[in-house]
VEXDREN-2710 file (C-alpha; in Angstrom, 1 decimal):
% VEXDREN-2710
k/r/px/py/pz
1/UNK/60.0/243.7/135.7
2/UNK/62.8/240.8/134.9
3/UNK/62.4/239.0/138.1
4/UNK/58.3/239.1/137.1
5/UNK/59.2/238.1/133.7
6/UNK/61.6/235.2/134.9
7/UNK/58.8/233.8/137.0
8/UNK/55.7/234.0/135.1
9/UNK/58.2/231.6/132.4
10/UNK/58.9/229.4/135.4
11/UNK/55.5/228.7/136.3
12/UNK/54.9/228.4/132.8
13/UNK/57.8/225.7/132.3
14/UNK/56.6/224.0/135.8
15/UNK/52.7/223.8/134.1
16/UNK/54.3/222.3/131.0
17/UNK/56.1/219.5/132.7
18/UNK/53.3/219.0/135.5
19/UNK/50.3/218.9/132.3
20/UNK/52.9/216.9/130.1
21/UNK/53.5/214.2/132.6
22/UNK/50.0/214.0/133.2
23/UNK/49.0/213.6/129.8
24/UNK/51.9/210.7/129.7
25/UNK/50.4/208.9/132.6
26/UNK/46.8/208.7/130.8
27/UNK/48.7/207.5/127.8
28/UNK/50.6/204.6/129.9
29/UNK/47.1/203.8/131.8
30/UNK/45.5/203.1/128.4
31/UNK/48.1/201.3/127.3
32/UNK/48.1/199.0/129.9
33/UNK/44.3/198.8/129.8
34/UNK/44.9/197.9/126.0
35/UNK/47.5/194.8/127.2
36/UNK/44.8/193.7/129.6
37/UNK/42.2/193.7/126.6
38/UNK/44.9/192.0/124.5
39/UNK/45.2/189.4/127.2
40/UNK/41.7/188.7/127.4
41/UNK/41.4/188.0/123.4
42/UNK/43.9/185.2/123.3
43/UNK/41.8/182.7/125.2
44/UNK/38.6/183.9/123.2
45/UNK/41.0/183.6/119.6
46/UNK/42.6/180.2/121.1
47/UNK/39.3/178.7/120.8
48/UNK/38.5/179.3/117.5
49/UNK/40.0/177.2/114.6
50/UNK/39.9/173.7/116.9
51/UNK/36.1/174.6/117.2
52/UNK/35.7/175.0/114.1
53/UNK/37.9/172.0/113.0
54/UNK/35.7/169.5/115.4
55/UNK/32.5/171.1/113.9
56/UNK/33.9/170.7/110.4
57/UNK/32.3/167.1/109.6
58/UNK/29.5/166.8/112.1
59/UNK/28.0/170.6/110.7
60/UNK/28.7/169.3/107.0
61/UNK/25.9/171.2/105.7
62/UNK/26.6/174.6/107.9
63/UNK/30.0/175.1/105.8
64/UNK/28.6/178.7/105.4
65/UNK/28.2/179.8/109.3
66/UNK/31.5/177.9/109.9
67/UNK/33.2/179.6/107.3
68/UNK/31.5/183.0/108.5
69/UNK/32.9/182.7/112.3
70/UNK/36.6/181.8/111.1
71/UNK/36.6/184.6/108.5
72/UNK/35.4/186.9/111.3
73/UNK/37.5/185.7/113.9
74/UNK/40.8/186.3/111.9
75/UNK/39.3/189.7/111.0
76/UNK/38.9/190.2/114.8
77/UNK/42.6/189.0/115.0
78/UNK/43.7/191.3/112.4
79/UNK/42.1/194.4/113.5
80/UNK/43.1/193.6/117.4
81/UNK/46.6/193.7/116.1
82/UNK/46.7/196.5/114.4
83/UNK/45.1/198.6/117.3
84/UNK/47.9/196.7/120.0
85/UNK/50.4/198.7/117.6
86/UNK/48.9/202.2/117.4
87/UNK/45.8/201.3/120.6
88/UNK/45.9/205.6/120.3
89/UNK/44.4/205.6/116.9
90/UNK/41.1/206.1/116.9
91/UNK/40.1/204.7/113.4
92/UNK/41.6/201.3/113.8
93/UNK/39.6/201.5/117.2
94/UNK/36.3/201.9/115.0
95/UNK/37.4/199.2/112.7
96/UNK/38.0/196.5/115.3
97/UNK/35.1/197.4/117.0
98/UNK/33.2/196.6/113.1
99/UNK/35.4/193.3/113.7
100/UNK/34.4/192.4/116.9
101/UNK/30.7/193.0/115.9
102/UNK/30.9/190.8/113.2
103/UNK/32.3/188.1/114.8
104/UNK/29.6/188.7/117.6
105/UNK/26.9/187.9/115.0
106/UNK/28.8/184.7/113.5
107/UNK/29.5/183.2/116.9
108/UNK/25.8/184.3/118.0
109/UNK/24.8/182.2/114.5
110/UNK/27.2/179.3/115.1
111/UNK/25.9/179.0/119.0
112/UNK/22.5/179.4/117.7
113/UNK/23.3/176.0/115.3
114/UNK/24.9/174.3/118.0
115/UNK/21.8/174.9/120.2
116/UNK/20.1/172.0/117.3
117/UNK/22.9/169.4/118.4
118/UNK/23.0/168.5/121.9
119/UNK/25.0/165.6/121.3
120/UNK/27.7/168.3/119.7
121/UNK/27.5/170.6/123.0
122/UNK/28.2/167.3/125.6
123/UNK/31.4/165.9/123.3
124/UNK/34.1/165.6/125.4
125/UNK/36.1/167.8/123.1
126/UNK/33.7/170.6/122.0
127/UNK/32.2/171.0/125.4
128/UNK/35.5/172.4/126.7
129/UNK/35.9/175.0/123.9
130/UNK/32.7/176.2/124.3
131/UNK/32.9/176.3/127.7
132/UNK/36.0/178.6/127.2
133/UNK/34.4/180.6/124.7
134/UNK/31.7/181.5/127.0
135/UNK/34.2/182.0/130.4
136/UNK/36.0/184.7/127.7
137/UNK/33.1/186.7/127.2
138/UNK/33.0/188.6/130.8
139/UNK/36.8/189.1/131.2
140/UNK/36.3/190.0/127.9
141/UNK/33.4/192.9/128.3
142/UNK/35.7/193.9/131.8
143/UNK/38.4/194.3/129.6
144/UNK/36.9/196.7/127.6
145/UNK/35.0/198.2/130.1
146/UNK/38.6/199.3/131.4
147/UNK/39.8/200.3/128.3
148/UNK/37.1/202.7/127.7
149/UNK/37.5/204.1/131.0
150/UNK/41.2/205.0/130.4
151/UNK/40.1/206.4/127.0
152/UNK/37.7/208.3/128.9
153/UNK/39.9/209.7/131.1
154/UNK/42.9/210.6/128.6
155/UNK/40.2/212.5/126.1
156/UNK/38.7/214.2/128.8
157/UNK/42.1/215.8/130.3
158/UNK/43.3/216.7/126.2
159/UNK/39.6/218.5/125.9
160/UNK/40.3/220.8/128.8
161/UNK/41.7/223.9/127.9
162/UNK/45.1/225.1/128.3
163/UNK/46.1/221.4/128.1
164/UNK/44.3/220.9/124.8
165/UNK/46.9/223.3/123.5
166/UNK/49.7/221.3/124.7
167/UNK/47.9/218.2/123.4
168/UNK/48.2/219.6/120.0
169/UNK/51.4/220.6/120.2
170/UNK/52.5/217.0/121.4
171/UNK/50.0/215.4/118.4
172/UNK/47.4/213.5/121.2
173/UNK/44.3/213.0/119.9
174/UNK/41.0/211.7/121.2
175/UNK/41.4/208.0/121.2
176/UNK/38.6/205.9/120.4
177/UNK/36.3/203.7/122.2
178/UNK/36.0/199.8/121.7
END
């Protein structure tokens, strides 16, 4: 009875450790899929305020669309800093998505303006920018393709039961999706 007793607690310990590191390895697969998203922001954000700067006088009477992308974008920053702090929270997740959305819709508004001045689009110095705004977009969407994957992955493996239990035990929640 001891010796049966003494193993059942060793291949309990062994599942522990095995579902534990396991669980860790989702967790350091997200992360890195949340450095790779980070990565692919910073050309996007570099972009931004020297747009908007060269727009500034040319677009004098679209103050309020260039106004709309920089409050956006810095809301974009904000919330894509937050989430590269705690990428395991799923609210800040839901926020920065809201963030990114918005600052889809200003951009797709500012692009939308720019469309009315070709002579804007071929300056030597806004053609660039908006060249790299556009080359951000794919690495961009990748980026969070493979960050949703990971979340995927790391929610799926916490759902299944006995690990949920463990899951709980070690606080993991579902993370959320951007």
């Amino acid at each position: 009875m001891g010796w049966l007793l003494l193993a059942l607690g060793a291949v309990l310990m062994f599942w522990v450790v095995g579902a534990n590191n396991r669980l860790m390895g989702l967790r350091n697969e997200l992360a890195s899929a949340w450095q790779r998203l980070a990565e692919a922001l910073v050309p996007r954000d570099a972009v931004v305020e020297p747009l908007v700067a060269l727009l500034r006088r040319p677009m004098a009477a679209e103050q309020g669309a260039l106004d709309a992308f920089l409050a956006a974008a810095a809301q974009a920053r904000q919330g894509g800093a937050a989430l590269g702090a705690r990428h395991f929270d799923a609210t800040l997740a839901r926020q920065w998505v809201v963030a990114e959305s918005a600052l889809a819709v200003a951009a797709t508004r500012l692009l939308a303006l720019l469309e009315q001045h070709t002579e804007l689009r071929a300056d030597a110095e806004v053609a660039p920018l908006l060249a790299a705004w556009h080359e951000a977009q794919p690495k961009l969407a990748y980026a969070r393709q493979r960050f949703n994957e990971a979340a995927e992955a790391h929610d799926s493996a916490i759902a299944l039961f006995p690990t949920t239990l463990l899951a709980r035990v070690f606080g993991m929640a579902p993370v959320g999706r951007v």
